[in-house]
Structure formats: structure tokens, C-alpha cells
C-alpha positions in Angstrom: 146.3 101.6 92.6 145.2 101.2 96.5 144.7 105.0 96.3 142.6 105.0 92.9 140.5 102.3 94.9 139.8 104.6 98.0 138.9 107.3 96.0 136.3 105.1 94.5 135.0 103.3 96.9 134.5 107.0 98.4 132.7 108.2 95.6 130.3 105.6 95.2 129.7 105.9 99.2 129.3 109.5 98.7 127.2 108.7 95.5 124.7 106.3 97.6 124.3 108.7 100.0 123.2 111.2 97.1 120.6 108.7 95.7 119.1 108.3 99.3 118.5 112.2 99.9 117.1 112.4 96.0 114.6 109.4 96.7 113.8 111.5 100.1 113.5 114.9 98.2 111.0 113.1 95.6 113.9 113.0 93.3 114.9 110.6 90.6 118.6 109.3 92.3 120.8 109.9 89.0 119.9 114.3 90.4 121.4 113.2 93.6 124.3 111.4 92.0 124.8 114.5 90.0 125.2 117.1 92.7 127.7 115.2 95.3 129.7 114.1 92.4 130.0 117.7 91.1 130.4 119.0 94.7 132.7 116.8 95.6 135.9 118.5 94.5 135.0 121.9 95.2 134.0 120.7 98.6 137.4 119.6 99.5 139.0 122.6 97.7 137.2 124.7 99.7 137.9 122.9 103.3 141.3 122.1 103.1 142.8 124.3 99.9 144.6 122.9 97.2 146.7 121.3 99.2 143.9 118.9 100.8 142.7 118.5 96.9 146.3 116.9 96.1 146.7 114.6 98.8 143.1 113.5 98.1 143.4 113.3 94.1 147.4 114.2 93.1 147.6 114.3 89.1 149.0 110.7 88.5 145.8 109.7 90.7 143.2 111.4 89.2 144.7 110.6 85.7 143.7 107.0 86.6 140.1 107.9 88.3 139.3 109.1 85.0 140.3 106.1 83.2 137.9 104.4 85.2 135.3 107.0 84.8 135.8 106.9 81.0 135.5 102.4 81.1 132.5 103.3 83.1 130.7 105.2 81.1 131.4 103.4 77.9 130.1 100.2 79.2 127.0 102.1 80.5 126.2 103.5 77.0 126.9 100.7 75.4 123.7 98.8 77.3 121.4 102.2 76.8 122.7 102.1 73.4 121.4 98.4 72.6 118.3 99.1 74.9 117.7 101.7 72.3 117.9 99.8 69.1 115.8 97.1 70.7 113.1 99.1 71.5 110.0 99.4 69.1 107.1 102.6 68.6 104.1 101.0 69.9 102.6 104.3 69.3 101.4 106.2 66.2 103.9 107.0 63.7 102.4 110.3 63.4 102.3 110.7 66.6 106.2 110.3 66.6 106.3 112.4 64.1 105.2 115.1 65.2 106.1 115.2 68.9 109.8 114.4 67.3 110.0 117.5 65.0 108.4 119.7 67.7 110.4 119.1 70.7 113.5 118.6 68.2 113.3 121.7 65.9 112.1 124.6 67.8 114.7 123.4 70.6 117.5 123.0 68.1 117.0 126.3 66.6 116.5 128.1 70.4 120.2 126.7 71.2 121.4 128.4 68.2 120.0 131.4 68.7 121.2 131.2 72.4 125.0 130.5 71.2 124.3 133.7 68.6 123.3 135.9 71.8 126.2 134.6 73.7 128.6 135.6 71.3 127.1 139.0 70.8 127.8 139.5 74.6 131.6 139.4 73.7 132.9 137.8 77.2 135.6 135.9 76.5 134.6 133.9 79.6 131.6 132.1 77.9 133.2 131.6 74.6 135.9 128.5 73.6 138.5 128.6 71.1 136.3 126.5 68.9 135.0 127.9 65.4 131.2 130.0 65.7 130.1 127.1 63.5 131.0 124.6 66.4 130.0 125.9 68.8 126.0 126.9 67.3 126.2 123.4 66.9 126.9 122.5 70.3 124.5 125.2 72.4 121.7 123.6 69.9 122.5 120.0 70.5 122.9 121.2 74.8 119.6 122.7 74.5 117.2 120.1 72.5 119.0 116.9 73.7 117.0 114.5 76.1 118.1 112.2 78.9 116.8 108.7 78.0 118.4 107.0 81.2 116.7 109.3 83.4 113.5 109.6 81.3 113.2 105.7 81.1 114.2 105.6 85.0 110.7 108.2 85.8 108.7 106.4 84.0 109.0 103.4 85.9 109.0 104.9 89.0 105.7 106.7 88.1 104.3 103.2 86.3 104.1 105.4 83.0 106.4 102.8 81.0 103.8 100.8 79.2 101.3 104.0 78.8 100.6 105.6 75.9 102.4 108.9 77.2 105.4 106.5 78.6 105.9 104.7 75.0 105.4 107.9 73.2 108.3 110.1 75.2 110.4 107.3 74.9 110.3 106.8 71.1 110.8 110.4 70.1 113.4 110.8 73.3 115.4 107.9 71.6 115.1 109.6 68.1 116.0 112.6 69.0 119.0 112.0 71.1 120.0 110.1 67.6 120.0 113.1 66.0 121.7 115.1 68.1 124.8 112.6 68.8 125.4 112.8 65.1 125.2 116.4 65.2 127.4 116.6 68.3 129.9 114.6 66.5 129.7 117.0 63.7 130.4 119.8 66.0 133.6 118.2 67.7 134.4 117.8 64.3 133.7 121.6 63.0 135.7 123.1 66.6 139.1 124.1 64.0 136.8 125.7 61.7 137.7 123.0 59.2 134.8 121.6 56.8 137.8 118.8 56.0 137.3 117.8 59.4 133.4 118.0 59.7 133.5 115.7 56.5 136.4 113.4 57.9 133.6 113.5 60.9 131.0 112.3 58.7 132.9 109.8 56.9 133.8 108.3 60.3 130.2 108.2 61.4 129.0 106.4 58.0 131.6 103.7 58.5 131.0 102.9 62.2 127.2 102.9 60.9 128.0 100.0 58.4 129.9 98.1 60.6 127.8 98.1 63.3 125.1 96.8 60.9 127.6 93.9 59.5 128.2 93.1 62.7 125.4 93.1 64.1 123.6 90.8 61.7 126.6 88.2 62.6 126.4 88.1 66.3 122.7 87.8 65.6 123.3 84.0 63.9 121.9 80.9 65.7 125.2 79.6 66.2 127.3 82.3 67.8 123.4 83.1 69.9 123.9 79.3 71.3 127.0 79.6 72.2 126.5 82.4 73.7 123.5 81.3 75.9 126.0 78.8 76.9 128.5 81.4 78.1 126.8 84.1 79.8 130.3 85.2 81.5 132.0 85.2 78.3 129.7 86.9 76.3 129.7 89.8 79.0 133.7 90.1 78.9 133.3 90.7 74.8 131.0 93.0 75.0 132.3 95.0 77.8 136.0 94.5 75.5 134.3 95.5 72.5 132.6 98.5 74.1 135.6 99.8 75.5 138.1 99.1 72.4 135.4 100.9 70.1 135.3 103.7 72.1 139.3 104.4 72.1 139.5 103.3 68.5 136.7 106.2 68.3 138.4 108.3 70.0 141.6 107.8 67.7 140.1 108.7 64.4 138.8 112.1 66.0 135.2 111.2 66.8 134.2 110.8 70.5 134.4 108.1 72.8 130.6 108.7 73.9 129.9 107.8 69.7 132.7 104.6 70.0 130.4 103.2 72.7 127.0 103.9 71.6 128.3 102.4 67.9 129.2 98.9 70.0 126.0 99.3 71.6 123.6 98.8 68.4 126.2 96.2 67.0 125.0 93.8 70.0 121.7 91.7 69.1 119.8 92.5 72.4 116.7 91.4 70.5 118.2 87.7 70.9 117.3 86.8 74.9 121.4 85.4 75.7 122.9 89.0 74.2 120.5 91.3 76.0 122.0 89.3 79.3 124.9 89.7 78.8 124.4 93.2 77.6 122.6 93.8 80.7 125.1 92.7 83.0 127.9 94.9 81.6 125.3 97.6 81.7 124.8 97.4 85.5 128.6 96.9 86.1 129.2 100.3 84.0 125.9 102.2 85.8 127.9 101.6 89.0 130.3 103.5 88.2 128.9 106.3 86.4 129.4 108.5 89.4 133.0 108.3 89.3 132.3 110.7 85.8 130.4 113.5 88.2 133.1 113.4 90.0 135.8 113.9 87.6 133.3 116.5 85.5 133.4 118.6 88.6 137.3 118.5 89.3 137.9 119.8 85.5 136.0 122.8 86.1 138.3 123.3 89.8 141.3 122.4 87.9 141.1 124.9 85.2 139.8 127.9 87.9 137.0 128.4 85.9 135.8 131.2 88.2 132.3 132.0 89.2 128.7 131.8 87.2 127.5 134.1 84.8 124.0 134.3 86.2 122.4 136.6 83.2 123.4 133.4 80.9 122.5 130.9 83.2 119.1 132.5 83.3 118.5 133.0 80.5 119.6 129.7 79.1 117.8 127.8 81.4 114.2 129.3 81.2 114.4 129.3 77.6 115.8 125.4 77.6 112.6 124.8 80.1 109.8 126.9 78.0 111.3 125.2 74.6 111.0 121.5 75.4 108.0 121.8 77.1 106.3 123.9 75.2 107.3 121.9 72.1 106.2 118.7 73.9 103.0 120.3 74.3 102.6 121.3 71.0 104.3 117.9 69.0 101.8 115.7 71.3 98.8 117.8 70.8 99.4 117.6 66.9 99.7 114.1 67.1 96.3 113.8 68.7 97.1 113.2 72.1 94.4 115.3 74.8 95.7 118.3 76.7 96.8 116.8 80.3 98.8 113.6 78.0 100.4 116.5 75.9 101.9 118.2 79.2 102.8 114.8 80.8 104.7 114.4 77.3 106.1 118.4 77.5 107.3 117.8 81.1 109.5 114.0 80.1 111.0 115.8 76.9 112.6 118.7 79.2 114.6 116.1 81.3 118.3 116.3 81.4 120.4 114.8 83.6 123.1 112.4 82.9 122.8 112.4 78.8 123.7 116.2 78.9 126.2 116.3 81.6 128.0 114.1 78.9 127.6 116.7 76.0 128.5 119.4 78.6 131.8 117.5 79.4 132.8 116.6 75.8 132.3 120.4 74.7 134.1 121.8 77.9 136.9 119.4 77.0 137.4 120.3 73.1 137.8 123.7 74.1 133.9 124.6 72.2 132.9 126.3 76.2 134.8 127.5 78.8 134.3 126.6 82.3 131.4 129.5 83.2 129.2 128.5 80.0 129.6 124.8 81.2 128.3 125.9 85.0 125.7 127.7 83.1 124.5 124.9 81.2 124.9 121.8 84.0 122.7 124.7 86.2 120.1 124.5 83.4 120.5 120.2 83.2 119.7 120.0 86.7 116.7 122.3 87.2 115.2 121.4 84.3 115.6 117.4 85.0 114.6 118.3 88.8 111.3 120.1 87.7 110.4 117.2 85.8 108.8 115.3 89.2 106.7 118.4 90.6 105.5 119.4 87.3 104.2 116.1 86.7 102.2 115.4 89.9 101.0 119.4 89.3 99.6 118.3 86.1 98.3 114.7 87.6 96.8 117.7 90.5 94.7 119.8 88.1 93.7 116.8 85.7 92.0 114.5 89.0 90.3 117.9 89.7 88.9 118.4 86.2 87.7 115.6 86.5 86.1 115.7 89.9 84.6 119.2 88.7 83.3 117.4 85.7 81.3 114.8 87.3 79.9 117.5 89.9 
């Protein structure tokens, strides 16, 4: 246990230092987070050799570092999860609308076509185990998914939160990402190339739903609210409990854990003031240790020698991710009425990445859907196109203050 605690009070020094260079590089953190958590491994793989990697993380070790990666994370999603069903469109519906389907569809149906040209390549190194069903699935939920944690972090950081474009992103980014976790589940589900299992899947998914909804509109009664408001401390420790023990339970009946947690997540009443505290709290505690996840990410690709990139896929994928989302952005905004410099501000938030699909990358590299080099290809994709999203948008704040000087001259 003394080791498990060195190694992550290292990582979350090493993940600190991360954050700082991000913030210096114009960054949002989570990018800097991301790349010392994933190099991490390799790093000490390639400076000391696999011996140095076992005396720093031996099996019994990291077995345990991922257990607290795994708590982590749940207790993270869990707040994002009840930030998500708190939050209201302030905004058009049609503007919704539209900017959902757009930067939803064409992206969804770009993945698929990706995972169709990946498979026509025949390398065995790119493919999983997991049926072509699967893993279509999978490349279109990877290429149309949105980060709302990193999203919601730019757009305070760039005071967009309470603008129309801020409200607008976030909506569809929320109802989208919806989407594509049930259709990520559905794909974990379809990996044996068993429509018994995708049904079992679906099954699963409806129950959770209901329950959530039950209890949800129990936790929300005056009475368990008071007491609540009166027990700040204890109402954190159940939901943290309840996050955590719906995510194994998940994780049991064949769904994901990610699902488990997000489920436990809506069931909390964050619309009641004492809930969305505690919710809060547990939040932070999991956001903590989110970078113990990098971490562990990048030691399952070292562990299974997953061998280099595959750079014609990693192109490939990640300009036509990029074009996709933005362009789709564009185009959903735009429709909705939105002006042209709002509609690329919109184009440029849907195309970040970050965290959210390092997540989907993870689960499908672990159900066997992508090897190791598709997974490189994919994370190479998550963090250019999540790293583009601060230039692009002071490009487009550029050429919009000089429209608007050569307007009034």
C-alpha cells in the first residue's frame, strides 16, 4: 500500500507539473495532464528497460493503481454526469437542433466509413478481435464524441460560458455525448458478434434508465434534501459509495463501468442546492485523481508491446475527425441562425477531445474492439484536435475584430 501511494503522489506531482507547462503553452491543463500521464511509462521503459518499469510499477502494484484510477474516474463522472442533467438549453431549440444533428451525423457516419477503410487495409495491427459490427460502432462513436469537461473548462477560461455560443456548444455537446455513450455501450455489447448480447446491452441500459429516474425522484424529497443539508459529509460518502458500487454492479452485468457511473450521476438531485454539494465535493476528490487513468492508459499500451504508429491511419483519421466536427459545427450553427464568426467559435468547441475520448479509446482498447496502434492513432487524433481548439479560436476572434475594424473604416 506505501508503494501504491508513492506512485501516486508521483503521478499527481508529475500531473501538476503537466497542467503548469499546458497553462504556459496557452493550453487547457487536462492536454497537459494527458501527455505526462501517457508518457509516463514509456518514459521509464525507455530509461531504465523493463527492469526499471517493474521496480517502479510490479503487476500486484499496478493492479492496485488501477483500482484507484478506476474509483477515480467513476466519482469524476459521476459529478459531470449530474452537472449534465442539471443543466438547461437557454438557447433555441432549433438551434440545438440543428447544430446537434450536424456535428452528430456527418461525424457518426465519417467514423464508420473510417472503420470500413481500416478494415479494407487488412493489417491485422489496427484491427481487434471484436465483430465488424462493433467495431463501426466504436470508430463512429471515437470520431463524433465530444469532451464536455474540457469543453465546459474553455469556456470559462475564455468567459464564453454564459454566451450564446458558450450555452449553445454546451447543450448539443451534452446531447451528443448521450448518444454516443448508449451507442458505445451497444458496441461493447456487439464485440462477440452476438445480437443476444447487444439486446442483453440494451435491456441493461433501459433498466439503469428507470432506476435512476425512481431514484432520483426519491433523493429529491424535502425530507431526505433536509437531512441532507444537515449532513454535508455524509451525503458526499453516499454518493461517492453509490457511484462506485453502480459502476462495479455495471460492470458485472456486461455494460461498462464509465455507464455504472454516469447512471449514479443523473440519479443525484443536483438541482436541490445540499445534493449538488455534496455532488461537488466528490467530484473534485475524483478530478484529482483523474490523472492516475493517463497514467495507467499509457502503461496498457507498453504492457501489451503494441509497437509503433501507423502514421497513414493516424492521418488520415485525424484530419478527417478535425474537418468533420468543425465543419459540421459550422454548418449545424449556421442553420440554426447563428452569424458566420459564432458558427466557427461553435465548429472549433465541438472538435474538442480530450479526457471524454481517451475514455472511449481505453474501454475499446480493453474489450479487444482496437489493438494498441489504432488506439495510438486515435489518442494522436484526441489530442491535436482538443489542442487546436485554443489557436483556432483566437484565429477566428483575429479575423472577426478585423472585419470589424475594416467595416467601420
Amino acid at each position: 500500500m506505501a508503494h501504491v501511494a508513492l506512485v501516486v503522489l508521483a503521478v499527481l506531482l508529475v500531473a501538476q507539473a503537466g497542467r503548469v507547462a499546458a497553462r504556459v503553452l496557452g493550453q487547457p491543463p487536462v492536454i497537459g495532464e494527458i501527455v505526462v500521464g501517457l508518457l509516463l511509462a514509456p518514459a521509464v521503459l525507455l530509461v531504465g528497460g523493463e527492469p526499471a518499469l517493474e521496480v517502479v510499477l510490479p503487476d500486484q502494484v499496478l493492479d492496485l493503481v488501477k483500482v484507484v484510477a478506476d474509483a477515480g474516474l467513476a466519482l469524476f463522472l459521476v459529478g459531470l454526469a449530474g452537472e449534465t442533467g442539471a443543466r438547461r438549453t437557454t438557447g433555441g431549440a432549433r438551434s440545438v437542433v440543428w447544430l446537434t444533428a450536424c456535428s452528430l451525423v456527418p461525424a457518426l457516419a465519417v467514423g464508420a466509413g473510417l472503420a470500413l477503410w481500416v478494415t479494407g487495409l487488412g493489417d491485422q495491427g489496427l484491427r481487434g478481435e471484436a465483430s465488424a459490427g462493433s467495431f463501426v460502432l466504436f470508430m463512429a462513436v471515437a470520431t463524433a464524441i465530444t469532451a464536455v469537461p474540457v469543453l465546459a473548462r474553455i469556456l470559462v477560461d475564455r468567459d464564453l460560458m454564459s454566451s450564446d455560443v458558450g450555452r449553445l456548444a454546451l447543450t448539443s455537446a451534452v446531447t451528443m455525448d448521450v448518444v454516443c455513450y448508449l451507442l458505445l455501450s451497444l458496441a461493447l455489447g456487439l464485440r462477440a458478434g452476438s445480437l443476444l448480447g447487444a439486446v442483453r446491452e440494451i435491456l441493461a441500459m433501459a433498466v439503469a434508465g428507470v432506476t435512476a429516474m425512481l431514484v432520483r425522484r426519491v433523493l429529491r424529497g424535502d425530507r431526505i434534501t433536509g437531512f441532507v443539508a444537515t449532513r454535508p459529509l455524509a451525503a458526499a460518502a453516499a454518493v461517492a459509495v453509490g457511484a462506485i458500487g453502480a459502476a462495479v454492479v455495471s460492470r458485472q452485468v456486461g455494460l461498462t463501468t464509465i455507464f455504472g457511473a454516469v447512471v449514479a450521476g443523473f440519479a443525484v438531485p443536483v438541482d436541490r442546492e445540499p445534493w449538488r454539494r455534496a455532488v461537488e465535493s466528490v467530484a473534485r476528490f475524483g478530478r484529482s485523481l483523474v490523472p492516475v487513468f493517463f497514467v495507467t492508459a499509457g502503461m496498457s499500451t507498453v504492457a501489451g508491446g503494441q509497437g509503433g504508429v501507423r502514421w497513414l491511419p493516424a492521418v488520415v483519421i485525424g484530419v478527417s475527425a478535425v474537418l468533420v466536427k468543425i465543419g459540421g459545427g459550422y454548418l449545424g450553427s449556421r442553420l440554426g441562425g447563428s452569424p458566420p464568426a459564432s458558427s466557427w467559435r461553435v465548429g472549433v468547441l465541438m472538435n474538442t477531445k480530450g479526457l471524454t475520448e481517451l475514455v472511449v479509446l481505453q474501454l475499446g482498447l480493453g474489450a479487444g474492439i482496437i489493438t494498441g496502434s489504432l488506439f495510438v492513432a486515435l489518442l494522436l487524433m484526441a489530442v491535436v484536435a482538443t489542442a487546436l481548439t485554443q489557436p483556432l479560436l483566437s484565429l477566428v476572434d483575429l479575423v472577426d475584430r478585423r472585419r470589424a475594424v475594416a467595416g467601420h473604416s
